[in-house]
N, C-alpha and C positions, 0 to 999 in steps of 0.2 A: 811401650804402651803402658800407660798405666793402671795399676791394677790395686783393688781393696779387697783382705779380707776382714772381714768383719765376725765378731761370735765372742759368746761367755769363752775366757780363759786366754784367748788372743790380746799379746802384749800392743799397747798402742804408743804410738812414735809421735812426735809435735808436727804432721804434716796437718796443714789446716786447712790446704785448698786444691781439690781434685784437678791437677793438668798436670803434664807429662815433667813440667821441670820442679814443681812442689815434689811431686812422689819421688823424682829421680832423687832426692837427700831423703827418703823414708826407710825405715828399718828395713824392707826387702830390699833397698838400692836397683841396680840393677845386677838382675840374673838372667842364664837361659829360659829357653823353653822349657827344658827337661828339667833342669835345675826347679823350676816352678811347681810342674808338674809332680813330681817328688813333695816336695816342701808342702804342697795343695795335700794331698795323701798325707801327708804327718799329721796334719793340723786337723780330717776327718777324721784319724784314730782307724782308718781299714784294712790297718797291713796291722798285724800282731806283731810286737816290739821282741 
C-alpha cells in the first residue's frame, strides 16, 4: 500500500507520482507493518531517544 509522509525535516526521495509501483522505488521502499509503525513513532519524536 502506499504510503506518504510528509513534514518540516522529512527527507524527500524523487518519487513524483502517488501509486503503488512509483512509491514502491521511494525511500521507505517496502516495509512491514510494524516496521512502519515504528519508523511513523521516530519521525513524531514520542518515544524519548
Amino acid at each position: 500500500m502506499p504510503i506518504v509522509i510528509s513534514g518540516p525535516g522529512i527527507r524527500q526521495d524523487k518519487v513524483e507520482h502517488y501509486d503503488e509501483i512509483s512509491c514502491a522505488e521511494g525511500a521507505i521502499n517496502r516495509i512491514k507493518g510494524r516496521e512502519f509503525v515504528w519508523t511513523l513513532i521516530d519521525y513524531l519524536e514520542v518515544v524519548p531517544k
